[in-house]
DRENTORKOL-3810 file (N, C-alpha, C; in nm, 4 decimals):
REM DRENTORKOL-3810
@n.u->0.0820; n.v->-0.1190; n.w->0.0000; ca.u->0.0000; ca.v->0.0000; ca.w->0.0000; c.u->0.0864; c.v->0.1253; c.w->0.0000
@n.u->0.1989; n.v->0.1424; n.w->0.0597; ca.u->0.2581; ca.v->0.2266; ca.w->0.0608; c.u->0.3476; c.v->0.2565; c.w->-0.0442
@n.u->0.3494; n.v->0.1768; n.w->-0.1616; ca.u->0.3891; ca.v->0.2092; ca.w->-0.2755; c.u->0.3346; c.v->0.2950; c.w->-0.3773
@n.u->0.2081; n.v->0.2479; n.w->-0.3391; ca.u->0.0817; ca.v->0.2825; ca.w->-0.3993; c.u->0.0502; c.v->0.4601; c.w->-0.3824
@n.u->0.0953; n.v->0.4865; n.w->-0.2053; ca.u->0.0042; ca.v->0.5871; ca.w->-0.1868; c.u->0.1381; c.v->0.7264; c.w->-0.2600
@n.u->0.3047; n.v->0.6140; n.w->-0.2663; ca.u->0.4018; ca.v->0.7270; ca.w->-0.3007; c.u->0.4159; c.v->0.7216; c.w->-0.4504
@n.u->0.3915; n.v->0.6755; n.w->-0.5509; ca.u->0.3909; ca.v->0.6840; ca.w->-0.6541; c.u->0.2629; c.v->0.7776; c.w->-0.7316
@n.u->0.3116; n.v->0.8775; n.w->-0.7455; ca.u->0.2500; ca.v->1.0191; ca.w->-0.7941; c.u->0.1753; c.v->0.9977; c.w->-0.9428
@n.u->0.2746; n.v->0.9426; n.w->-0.9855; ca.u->0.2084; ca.v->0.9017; ca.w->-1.1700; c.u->0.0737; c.v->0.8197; c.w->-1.1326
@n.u->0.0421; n.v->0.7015; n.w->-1.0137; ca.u->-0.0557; ca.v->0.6705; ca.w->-0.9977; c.u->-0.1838; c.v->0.7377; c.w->-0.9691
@n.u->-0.1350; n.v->0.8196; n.w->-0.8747; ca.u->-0.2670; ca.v->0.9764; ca.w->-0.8170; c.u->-0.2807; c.v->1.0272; c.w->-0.9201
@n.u->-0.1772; n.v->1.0856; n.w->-1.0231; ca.u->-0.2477; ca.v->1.1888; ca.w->-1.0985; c.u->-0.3468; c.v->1.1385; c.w->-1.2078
@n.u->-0.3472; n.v->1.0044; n.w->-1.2592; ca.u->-0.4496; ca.v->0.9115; ca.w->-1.3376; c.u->-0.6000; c.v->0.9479; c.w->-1.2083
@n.u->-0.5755; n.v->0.9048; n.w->-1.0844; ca.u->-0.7179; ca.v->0.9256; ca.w->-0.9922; c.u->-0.7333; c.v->1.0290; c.w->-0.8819
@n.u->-0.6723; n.v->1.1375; n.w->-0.9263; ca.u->-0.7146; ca.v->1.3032; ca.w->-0.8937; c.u->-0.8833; c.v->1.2800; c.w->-0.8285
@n.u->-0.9696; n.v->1.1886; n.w->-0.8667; ca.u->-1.0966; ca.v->1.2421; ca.w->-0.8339; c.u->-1.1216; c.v->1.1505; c.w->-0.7151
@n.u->-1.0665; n.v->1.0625; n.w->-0.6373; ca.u->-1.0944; ca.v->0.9629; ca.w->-0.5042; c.u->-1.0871; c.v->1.0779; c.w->-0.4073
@n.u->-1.1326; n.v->1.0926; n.w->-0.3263; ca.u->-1.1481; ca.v->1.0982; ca.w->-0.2138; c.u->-1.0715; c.v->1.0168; c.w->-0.1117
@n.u->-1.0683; n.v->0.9092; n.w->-0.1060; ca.u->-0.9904; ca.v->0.7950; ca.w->-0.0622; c.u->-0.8642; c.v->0.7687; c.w->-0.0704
@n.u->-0.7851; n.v->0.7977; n.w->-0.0546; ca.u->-0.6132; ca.v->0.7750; ca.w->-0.1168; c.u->-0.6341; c.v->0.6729; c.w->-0.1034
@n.u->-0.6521; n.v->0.5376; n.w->-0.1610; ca.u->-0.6458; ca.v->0.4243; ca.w->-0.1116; c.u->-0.6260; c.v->0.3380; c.w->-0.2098
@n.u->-0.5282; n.v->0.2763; n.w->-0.2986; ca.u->-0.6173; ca.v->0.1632; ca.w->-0.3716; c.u->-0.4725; c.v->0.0434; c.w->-0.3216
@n.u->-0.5627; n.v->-0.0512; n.w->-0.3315; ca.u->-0.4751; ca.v->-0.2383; ca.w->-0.3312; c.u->-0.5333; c.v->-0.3155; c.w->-0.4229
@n.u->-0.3840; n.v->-0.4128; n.w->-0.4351; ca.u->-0.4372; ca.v->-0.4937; ca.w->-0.5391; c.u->-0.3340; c.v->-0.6053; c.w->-0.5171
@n.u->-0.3153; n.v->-0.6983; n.w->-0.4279; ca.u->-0.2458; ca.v->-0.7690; ca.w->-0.3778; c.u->-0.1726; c.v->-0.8407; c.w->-0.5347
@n.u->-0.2366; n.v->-0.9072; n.w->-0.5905; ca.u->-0.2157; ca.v->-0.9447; ca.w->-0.7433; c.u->-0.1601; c.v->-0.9136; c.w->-0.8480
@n.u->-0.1360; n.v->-0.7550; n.w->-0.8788; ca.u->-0.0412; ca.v->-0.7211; ca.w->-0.9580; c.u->0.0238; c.v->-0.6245; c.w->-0.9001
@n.u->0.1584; n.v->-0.5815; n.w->-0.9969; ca.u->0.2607; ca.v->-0.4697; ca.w->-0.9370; c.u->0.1877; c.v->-0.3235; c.w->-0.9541
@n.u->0.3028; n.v->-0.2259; n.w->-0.8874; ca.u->0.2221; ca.v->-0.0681; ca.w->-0.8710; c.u->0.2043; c.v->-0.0351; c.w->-1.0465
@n.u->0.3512; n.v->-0.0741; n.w->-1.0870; ca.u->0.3640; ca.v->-0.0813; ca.w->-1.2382; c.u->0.2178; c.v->-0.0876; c.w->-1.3261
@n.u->0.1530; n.v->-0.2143; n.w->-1.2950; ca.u->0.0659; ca.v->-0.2770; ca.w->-1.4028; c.u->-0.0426; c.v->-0.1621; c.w->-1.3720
@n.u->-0.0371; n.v->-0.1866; n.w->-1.2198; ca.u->-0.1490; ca.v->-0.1141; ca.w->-1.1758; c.u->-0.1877; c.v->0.0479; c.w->-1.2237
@n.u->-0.0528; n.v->0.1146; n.w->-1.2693; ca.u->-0.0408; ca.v->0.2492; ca.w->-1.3139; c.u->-0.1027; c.v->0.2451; c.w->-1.4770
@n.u->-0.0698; n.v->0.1108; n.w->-1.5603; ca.u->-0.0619; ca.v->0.1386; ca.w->-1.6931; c.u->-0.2149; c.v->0.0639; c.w->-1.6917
@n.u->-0.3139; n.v->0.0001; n.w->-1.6495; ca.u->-0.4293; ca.v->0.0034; ca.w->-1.6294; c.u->-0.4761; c.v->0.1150; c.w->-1.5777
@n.u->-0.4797; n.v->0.2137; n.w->-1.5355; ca.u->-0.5585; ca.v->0.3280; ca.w->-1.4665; c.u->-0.4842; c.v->0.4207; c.w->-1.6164
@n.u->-0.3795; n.v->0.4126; n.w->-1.6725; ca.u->-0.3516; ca.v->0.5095; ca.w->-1.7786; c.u->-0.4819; c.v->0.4696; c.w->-1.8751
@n.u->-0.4974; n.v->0.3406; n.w->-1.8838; ca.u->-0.5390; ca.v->0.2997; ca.w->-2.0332; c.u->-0.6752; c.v->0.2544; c.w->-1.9873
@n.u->-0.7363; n.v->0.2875; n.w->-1.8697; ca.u->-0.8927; ca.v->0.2801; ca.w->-1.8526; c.u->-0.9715; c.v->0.3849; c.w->-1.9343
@n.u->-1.0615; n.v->0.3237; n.w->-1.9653; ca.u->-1.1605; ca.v->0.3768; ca.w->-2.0581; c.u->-1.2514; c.v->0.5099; c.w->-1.9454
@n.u->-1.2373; n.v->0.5109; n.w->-1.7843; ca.u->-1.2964; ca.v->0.5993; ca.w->-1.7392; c.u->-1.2219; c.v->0.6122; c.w->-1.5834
@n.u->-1.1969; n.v->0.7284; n.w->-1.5810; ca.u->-1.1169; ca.v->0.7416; ca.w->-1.4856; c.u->-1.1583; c.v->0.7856; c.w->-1.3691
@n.u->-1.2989; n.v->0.8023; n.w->-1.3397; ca.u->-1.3577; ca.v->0.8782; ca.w->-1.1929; c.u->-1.4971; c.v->0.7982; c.w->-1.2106
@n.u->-1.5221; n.v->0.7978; n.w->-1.0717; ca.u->-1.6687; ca.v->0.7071; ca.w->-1.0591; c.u->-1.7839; c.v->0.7967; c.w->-1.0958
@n.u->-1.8902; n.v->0.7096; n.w->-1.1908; ca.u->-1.9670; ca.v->0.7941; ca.w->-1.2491; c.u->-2.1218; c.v->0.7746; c.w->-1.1602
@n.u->-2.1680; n.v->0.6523; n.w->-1.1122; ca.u->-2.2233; ca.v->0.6158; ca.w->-1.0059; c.u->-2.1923; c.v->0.5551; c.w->-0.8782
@n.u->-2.2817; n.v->0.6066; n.w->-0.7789; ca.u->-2.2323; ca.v->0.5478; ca.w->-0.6708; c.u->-2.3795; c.v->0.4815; c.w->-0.5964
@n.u->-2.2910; n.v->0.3795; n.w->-0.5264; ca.u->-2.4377; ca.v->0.2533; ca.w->-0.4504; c.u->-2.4111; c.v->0.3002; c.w->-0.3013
@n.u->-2.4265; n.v->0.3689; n.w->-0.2545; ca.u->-2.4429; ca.v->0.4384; ca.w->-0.1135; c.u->-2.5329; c.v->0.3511; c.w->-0.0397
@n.u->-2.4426; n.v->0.2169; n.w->-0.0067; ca.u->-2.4558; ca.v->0.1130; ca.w->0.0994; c.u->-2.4306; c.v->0.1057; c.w->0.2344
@n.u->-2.3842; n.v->0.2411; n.w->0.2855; ca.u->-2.3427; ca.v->0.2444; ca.w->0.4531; c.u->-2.4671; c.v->0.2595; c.w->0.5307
@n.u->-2.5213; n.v->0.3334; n.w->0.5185; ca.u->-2.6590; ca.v->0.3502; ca.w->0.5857; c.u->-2.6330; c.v->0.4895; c.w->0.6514
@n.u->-2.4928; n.v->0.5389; n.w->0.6130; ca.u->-2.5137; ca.v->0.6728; ca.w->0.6852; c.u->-2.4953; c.v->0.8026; c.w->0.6236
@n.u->-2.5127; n.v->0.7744; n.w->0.4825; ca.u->-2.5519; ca.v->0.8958; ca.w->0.3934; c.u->-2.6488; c.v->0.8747; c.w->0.3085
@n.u->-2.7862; n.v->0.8822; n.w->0.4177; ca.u->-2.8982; ca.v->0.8512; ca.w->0.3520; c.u->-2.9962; c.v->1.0170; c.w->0.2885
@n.u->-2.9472; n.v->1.1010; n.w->0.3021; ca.u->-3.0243; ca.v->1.2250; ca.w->0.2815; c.u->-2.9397; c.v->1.2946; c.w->0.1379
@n.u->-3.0389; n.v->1.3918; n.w->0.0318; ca.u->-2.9552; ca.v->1.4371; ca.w->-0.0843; c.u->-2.8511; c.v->1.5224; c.w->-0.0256
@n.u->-2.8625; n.v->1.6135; n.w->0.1119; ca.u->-2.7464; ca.v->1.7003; ca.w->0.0931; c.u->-2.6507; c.v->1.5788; c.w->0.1628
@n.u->-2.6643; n.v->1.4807; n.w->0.2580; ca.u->-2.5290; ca.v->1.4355; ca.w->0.2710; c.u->-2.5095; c.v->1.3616; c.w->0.1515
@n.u->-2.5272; n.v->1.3325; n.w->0.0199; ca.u->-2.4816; ca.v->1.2239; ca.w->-0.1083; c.u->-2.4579; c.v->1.3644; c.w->-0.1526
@n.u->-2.4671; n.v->1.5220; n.w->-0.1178; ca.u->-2.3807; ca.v->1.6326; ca.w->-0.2435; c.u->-2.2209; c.v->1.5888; c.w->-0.2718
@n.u->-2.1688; n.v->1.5387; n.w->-0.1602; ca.u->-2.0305; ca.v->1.5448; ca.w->-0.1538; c.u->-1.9892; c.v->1.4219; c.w->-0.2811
@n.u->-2.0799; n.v->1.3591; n.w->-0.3078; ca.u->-2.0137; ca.v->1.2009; ca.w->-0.4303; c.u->-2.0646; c.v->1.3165; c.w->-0.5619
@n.u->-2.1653; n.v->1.3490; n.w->-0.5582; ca.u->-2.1546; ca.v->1.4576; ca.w->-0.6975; c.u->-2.1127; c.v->1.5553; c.w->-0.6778
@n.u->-2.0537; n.v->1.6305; n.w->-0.5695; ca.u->-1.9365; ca.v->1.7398; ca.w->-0.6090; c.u->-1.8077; c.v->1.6970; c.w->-0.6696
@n.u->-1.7963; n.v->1.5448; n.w->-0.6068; ca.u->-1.6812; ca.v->1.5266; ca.w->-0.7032; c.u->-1.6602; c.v->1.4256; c.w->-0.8088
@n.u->-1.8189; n.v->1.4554; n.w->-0.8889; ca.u->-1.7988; ca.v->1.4252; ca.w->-0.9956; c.u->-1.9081; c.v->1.3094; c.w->-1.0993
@n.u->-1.9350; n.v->1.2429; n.w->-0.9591; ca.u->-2.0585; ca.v->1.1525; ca.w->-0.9660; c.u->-2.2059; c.v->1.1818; c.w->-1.0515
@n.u->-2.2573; n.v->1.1034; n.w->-1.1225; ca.u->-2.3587; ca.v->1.1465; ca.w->-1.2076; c.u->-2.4802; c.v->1.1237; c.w->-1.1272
@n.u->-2.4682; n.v->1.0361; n.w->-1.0573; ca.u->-2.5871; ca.v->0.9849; ca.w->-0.9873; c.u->-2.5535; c.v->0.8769; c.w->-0.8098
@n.u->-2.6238; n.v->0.9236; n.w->-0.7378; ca.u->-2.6180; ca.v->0.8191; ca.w->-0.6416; c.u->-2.7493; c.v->0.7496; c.w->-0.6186
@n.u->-2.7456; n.v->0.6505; n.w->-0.5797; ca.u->-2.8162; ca.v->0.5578; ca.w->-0.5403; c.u->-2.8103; c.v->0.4966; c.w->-0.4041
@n.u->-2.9235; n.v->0.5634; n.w->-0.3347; ca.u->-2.9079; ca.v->0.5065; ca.w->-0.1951; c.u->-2.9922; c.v->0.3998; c.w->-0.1292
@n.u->-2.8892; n.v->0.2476; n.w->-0.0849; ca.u->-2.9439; ca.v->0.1544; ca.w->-0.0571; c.u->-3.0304; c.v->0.1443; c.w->0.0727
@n.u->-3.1369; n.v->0.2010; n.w->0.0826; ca.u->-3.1778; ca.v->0.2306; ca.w->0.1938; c.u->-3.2728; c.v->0.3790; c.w->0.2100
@n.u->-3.3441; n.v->0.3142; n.w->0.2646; ca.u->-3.4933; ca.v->0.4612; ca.w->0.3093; c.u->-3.4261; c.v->0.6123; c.w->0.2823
@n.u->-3.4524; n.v->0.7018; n.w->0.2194; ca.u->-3.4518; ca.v->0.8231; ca.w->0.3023; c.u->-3.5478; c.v->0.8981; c.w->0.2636
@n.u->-3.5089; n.v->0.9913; n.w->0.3546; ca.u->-3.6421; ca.v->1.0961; ca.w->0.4365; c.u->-3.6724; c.v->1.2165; c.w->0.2723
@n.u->-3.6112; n.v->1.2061; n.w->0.2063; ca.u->-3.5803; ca.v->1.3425; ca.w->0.0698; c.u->-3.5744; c.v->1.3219; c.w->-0.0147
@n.u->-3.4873; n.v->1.1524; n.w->-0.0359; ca.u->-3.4834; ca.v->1.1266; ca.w->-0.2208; c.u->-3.5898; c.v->1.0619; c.w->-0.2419
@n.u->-3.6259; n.v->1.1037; n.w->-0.3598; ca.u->-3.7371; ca.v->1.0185; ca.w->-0.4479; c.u->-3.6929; c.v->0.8149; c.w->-0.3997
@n.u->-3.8251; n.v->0.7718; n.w->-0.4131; ca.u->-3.7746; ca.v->0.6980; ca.w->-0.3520; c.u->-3.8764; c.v->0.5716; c.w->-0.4937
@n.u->-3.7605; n.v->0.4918; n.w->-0.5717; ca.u->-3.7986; ca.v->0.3500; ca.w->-0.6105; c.u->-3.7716; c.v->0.2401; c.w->-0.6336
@n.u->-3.8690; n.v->0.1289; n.w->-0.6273; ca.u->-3.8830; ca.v->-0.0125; ca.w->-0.6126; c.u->-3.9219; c.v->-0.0478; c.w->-0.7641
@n.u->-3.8411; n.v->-0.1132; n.w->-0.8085; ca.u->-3.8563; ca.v->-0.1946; ca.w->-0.9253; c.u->-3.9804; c.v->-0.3257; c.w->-0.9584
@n.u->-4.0477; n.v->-0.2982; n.w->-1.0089; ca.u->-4.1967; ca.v->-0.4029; ca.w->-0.9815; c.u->-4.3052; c.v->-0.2761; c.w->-0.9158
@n.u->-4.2669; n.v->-0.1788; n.w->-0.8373; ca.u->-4.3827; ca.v->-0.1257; ca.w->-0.8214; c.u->-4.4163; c.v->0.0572; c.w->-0.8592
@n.u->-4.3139; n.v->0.1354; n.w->-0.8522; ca.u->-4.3267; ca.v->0.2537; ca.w->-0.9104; c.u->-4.2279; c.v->0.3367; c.w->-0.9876
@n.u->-4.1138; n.v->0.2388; n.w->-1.0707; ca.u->-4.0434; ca.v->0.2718; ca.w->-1.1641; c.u->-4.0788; c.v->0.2805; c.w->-1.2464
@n.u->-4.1993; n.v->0.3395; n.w->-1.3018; ca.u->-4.2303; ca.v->0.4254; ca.w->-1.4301; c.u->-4.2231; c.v->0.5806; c.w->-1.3616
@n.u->-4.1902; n.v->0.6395; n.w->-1.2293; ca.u->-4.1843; ca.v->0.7450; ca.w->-1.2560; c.u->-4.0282; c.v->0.7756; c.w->-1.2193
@n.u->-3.9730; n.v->0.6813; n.w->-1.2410; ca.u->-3.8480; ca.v->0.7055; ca.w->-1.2802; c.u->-3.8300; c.v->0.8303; c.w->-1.4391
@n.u->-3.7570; n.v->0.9467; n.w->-1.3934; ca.u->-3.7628; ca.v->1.0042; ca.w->-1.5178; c.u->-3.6066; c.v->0.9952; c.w->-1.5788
@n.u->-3.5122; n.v->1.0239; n.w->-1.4843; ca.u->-3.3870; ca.v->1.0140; ca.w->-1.5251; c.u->-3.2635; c.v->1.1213; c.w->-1.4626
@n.u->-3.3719; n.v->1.2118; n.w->-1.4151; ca.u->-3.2817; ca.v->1.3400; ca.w->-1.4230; c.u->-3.2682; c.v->1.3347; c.w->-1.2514
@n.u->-3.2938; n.v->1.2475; n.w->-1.1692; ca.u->-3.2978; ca.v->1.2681; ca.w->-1.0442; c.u->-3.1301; c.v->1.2178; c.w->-1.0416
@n.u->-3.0328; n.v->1.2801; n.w->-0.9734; ca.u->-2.9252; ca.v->1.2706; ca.w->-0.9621; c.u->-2.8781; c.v->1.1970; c.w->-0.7824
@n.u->-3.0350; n.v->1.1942; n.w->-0.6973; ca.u->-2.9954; ca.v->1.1269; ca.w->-0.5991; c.u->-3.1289; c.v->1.0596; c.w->-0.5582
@n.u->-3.1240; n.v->0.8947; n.w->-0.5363; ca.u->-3.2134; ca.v->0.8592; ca.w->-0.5791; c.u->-3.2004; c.v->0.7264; c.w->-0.4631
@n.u->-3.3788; n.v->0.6921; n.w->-0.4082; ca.u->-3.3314; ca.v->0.6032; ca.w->-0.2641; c.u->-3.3873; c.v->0.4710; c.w->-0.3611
@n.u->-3.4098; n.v->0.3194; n.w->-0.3593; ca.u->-3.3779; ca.v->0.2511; ca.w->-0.3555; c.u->-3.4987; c.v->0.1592; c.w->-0.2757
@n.u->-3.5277; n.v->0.1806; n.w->-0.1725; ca.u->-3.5611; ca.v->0.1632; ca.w->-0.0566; c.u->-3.4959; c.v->0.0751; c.w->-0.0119
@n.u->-3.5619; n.v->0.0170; n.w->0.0868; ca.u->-3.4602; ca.v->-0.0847; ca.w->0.2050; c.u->-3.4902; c.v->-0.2449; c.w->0.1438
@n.u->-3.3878; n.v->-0.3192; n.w->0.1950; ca.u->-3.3551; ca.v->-0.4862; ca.w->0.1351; c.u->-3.5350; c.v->-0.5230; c.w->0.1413
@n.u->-3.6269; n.v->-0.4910; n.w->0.2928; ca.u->-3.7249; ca.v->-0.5565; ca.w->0.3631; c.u->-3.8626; c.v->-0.4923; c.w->0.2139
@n.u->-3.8353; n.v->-0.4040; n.w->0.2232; ca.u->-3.9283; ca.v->-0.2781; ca.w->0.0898; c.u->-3.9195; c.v->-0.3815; c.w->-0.0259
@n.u->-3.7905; n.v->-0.4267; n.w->-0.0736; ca.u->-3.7817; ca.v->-0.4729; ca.w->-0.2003; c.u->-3.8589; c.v->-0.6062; c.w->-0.2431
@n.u->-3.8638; n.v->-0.6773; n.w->-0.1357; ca.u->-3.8872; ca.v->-0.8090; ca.w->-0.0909; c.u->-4.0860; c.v->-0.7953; c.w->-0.0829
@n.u->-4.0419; n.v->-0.7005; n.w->0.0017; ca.u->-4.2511; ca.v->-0.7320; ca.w->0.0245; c.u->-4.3004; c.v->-0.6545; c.w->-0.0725
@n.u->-4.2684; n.v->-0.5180; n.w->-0.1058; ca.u->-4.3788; ca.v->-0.4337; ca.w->-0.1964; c.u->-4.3982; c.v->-0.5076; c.w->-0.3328
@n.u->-4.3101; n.v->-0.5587; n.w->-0.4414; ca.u->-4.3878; ca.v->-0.6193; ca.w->-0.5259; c.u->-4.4976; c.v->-0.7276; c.w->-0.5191
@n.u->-4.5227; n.v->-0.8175; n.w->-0.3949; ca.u->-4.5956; ca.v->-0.9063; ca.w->-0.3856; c.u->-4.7649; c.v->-0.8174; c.w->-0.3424
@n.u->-4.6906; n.v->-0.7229; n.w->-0.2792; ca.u->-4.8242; ca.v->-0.6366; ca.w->-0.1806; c.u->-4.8722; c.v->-0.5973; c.w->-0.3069
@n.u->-4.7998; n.v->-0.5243; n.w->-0.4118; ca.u->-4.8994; ca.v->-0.4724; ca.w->-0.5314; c.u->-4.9824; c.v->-0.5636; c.w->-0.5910
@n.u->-4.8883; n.v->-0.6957; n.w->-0.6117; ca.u->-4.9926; ca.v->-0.7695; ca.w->-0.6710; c.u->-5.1124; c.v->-0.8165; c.w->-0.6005
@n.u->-5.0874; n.v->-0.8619; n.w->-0.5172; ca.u->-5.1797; ca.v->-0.8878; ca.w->-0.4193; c.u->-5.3080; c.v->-0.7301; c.w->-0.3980
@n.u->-5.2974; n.v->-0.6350; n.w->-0.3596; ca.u->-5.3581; ca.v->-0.5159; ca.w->-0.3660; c.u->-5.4247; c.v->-0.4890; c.w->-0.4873
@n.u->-5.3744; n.v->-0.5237; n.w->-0.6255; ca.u->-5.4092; ca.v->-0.4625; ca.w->-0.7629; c.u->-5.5326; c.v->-0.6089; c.w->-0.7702
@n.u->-5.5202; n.v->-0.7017; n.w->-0.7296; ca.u->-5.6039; ca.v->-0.8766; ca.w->-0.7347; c.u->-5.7164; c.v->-0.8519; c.w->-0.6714
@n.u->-5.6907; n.v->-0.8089; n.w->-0.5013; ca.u->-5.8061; ca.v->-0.8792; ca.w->-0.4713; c.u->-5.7943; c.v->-0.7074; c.w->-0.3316
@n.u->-5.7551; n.v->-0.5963; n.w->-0.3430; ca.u->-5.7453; ca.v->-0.5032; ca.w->-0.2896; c.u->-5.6670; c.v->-0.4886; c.w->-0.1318
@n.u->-5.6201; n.v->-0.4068; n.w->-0.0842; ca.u->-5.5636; ca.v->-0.4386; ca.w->0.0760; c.u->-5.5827; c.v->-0.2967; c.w->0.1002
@n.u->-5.6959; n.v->-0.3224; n.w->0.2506; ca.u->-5.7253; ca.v->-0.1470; ca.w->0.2868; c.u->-5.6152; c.v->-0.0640; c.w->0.4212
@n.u->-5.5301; n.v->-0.2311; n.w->0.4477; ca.u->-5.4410; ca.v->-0.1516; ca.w->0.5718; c.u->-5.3335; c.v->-0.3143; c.w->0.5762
@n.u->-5.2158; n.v->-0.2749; n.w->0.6001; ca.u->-5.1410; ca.v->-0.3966; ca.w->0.6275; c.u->-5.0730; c.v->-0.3475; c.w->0.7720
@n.u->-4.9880; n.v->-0.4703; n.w->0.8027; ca.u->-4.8766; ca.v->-0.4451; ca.w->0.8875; c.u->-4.7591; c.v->-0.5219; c.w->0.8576
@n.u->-4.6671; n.v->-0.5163; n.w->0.8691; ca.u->-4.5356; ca.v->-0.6082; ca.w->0.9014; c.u->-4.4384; c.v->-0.5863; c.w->0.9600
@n.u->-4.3629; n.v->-0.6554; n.w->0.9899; ca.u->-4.2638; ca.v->-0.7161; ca.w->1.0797; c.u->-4.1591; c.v->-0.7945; c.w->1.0919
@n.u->-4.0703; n.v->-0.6806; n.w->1.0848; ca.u->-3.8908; ca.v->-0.7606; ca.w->1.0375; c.u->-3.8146; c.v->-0.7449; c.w->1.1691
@n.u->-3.8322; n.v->-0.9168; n.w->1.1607; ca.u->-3.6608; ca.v->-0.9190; ca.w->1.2900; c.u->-3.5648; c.v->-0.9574; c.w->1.2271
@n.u->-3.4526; n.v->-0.9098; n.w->1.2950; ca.u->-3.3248; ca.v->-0.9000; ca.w->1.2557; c.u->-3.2562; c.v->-0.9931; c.w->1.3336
@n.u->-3.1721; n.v->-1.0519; n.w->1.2985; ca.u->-3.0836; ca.v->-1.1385; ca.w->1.4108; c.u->-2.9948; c.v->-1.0041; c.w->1.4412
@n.u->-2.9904; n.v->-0.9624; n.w->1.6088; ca.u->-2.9166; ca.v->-0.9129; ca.w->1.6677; c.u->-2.7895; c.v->-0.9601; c.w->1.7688
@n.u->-2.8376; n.v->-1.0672; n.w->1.8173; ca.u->-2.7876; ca.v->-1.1369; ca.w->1.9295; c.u->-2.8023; c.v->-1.2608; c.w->1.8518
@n.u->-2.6670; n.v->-1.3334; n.w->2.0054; ca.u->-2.6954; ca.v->-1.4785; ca.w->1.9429; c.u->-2.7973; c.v->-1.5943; c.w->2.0106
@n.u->-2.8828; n.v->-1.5419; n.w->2.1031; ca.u->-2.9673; ca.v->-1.6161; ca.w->2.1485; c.u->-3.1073; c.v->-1.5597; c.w->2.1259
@n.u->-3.1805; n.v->-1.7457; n.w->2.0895; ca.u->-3.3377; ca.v->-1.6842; ca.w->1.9968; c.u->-3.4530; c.v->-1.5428; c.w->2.0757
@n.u->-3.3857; n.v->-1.5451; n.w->2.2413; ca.u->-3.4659; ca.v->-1.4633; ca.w->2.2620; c.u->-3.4276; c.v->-1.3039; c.w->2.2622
@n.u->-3.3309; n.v->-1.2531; n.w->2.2314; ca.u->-3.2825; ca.v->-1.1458; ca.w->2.1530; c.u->-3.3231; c.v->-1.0963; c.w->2.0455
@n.u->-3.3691; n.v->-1.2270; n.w->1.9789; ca.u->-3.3744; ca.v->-1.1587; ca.w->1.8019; c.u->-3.4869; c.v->-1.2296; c.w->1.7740
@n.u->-3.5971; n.v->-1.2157; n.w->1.8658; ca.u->-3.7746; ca.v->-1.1820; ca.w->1.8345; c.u->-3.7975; c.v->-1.0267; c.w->1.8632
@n.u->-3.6760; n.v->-0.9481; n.w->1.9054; ca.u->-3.7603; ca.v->-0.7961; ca.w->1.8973; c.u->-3.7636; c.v->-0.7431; c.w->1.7821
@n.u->-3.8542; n.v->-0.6816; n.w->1.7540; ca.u->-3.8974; ca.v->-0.6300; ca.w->1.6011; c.u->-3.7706; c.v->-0.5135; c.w->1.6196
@n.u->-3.7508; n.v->-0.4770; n.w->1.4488; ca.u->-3.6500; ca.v->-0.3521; ca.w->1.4007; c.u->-3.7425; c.v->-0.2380; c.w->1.3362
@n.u->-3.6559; n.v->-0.1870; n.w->1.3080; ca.u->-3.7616; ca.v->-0.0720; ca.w->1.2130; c.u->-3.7065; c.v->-0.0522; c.w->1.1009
@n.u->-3.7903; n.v->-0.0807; n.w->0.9500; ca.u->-3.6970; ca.v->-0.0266; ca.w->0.8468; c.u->-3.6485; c.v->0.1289; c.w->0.8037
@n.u->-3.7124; n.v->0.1668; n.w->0.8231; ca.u->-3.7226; ca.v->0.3200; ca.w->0.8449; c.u->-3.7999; c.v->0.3899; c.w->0.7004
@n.u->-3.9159; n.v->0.2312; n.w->0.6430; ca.u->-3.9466; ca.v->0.2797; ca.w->0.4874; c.u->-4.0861; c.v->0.3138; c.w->0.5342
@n.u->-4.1517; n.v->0.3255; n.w->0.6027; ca.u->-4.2954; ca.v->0.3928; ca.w->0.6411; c.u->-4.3328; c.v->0.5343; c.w->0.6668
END
């Protein structure tokens, strides 16, 4: 890694990380320089905003200030447009540059709920996701919250 972070010809190919960081246990700094010369794109153009803790558009400004076309956040939030594939991606238009996803639990139940709802109608549901928290069964019967309601 520390070859990596002193070899300058490598940074100036990825000027746009944030991260000083890259490894690649597998090849030399060498190869690694003349692949980042001869990549077809040199800065990330989307990002999958999987931490859970830049769930709002102004905290995802910072991946399109530097440079990002679009984020995609895996997980609820309170601001971005928010869609599920199977149930309201036709108003997907294109131009939303930060965009939620909803949560793993959202993805899983809402296409079945539509169908089910569009069949035979549903005037109120509930559900209920436990999480394994702990390692004993009576730990992980307390309900979580997805935070998609």
């Amino acid at each position: 890694m520390a070859q990596v972070a002193d070899n300058p010809q490598l940074w100036a190919f990825y000027s746009c990380l944030s991260k000083r960081g890259l490894f690649d246990p597998f090849i030399s700094v060498d190869f690694m320089v003349y692949l980042i010369k001869h990549d077809s794109t040199q800065c990330v153009e989307y990002i999958v905003e999987a931490t859970g803790i830049f769930t709002t558009i102004d905290k995802c400004q910072s991946y399109l200030q530097a440079g990002a076309k679009k984020v995609i956040i895996a997980a609820p939030s309170t601001d971005a447009p928010m869609f599920i594939i199977g149930v309201n991606e036709e108003k997907y238009t294109g131009k939303e540059t930060v965009l939620s996803n909803a949560s793993c639990t959202t993805n899983c139940l809402a296409p079945l709920v539509k169908v089910i709802h569009e069949k035979f109608g549903i005037i109120e549901g509930l559900m209920t996701t436990s999480w394994r928290a702990e390692r004993g069964a009576a730990q992980n019967i307390i309900p979580s919250s997805t935070d998609a309601a």
